[in-house]
N, C-alpha and C positions, 0 to 999 in steps of 0.2 A: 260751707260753700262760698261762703262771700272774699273769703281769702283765696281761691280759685280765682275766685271772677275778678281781684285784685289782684291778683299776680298773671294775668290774661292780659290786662288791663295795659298792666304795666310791659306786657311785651309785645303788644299792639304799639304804645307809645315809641318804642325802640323801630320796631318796623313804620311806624310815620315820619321819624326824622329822617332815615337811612332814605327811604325813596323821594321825602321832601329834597335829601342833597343830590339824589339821582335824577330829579324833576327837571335839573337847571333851572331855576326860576320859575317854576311850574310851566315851559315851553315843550315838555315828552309829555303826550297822553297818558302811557303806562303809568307812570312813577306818581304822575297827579293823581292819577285816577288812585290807585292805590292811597296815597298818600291822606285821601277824603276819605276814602271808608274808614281807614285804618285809624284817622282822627277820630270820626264820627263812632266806630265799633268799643274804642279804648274809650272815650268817655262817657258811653252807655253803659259799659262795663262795671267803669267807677260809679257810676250811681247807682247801681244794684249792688254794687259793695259796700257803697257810702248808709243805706238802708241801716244795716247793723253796728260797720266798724267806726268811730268814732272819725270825725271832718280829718282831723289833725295829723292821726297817724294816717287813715286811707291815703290822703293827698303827699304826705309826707314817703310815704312808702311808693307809691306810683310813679311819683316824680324822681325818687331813689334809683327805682328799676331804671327807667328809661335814661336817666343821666350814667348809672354805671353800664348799662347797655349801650348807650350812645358812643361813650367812650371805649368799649371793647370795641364794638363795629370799627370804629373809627382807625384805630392801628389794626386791625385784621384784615381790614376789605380796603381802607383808604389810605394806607401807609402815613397816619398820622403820628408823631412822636410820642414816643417812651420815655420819659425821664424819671426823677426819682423824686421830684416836685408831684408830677399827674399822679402816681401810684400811692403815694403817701394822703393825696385828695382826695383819691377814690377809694382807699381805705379807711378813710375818715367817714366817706358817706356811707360807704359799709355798716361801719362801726354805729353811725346813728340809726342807721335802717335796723337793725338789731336790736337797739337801744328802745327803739319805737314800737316795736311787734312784742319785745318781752314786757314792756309798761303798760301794756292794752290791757284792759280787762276780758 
């Protein structure tokens, strides 16, 4: 279960940056307003994940999600760039998120 509530976690943090950019500067009600709970929900989250999974991977892996989430959102919804730089960085973060969840006890 704590690995649920870590990968919740981690896609709560993905929905708080995407509405935090849709906030403008937290000036729209909606996108704030979302963008509080969703802060406040993703790290209640993690601390009833953090309970069992060890500090290092939890946060390491939460912070994974939401950076390679970040980045998908971002050229899907925000026509941000694609290059061969971004995809080989977030294959790396990939590669450690993987690296992190098979070293855990």
């Amino acid at each position: 279960m704590p690995w649920i509530y870590l990968f919740i976690a981690g896609a709560l943090e993905i929905l708080w940056a995407y509405s935090m950019k849709l906030s403008r500067g937290f000036s729209l009600l909606i996108p704030s307003a979302i963008t509080i709970l969703a802060v406040v929900a993703s790290f209640w989250l993690l601390s009833i994940a953090m309970r069992t999974i060890p500090l290092g991977t939890a946060y390491t892996i939460w912070t994974g999600i939401g950076a390679i989430g970040a980045f998908v959102i971002g050229i899907v919804f925000l026509a941000e760039p694609v290059n061969t730089a971004r995809i080989i960085a977030a294959l790396l973060i990939i590669s450690g998120l993987l690296l992190m969840k098979l070293s855990s006890t």
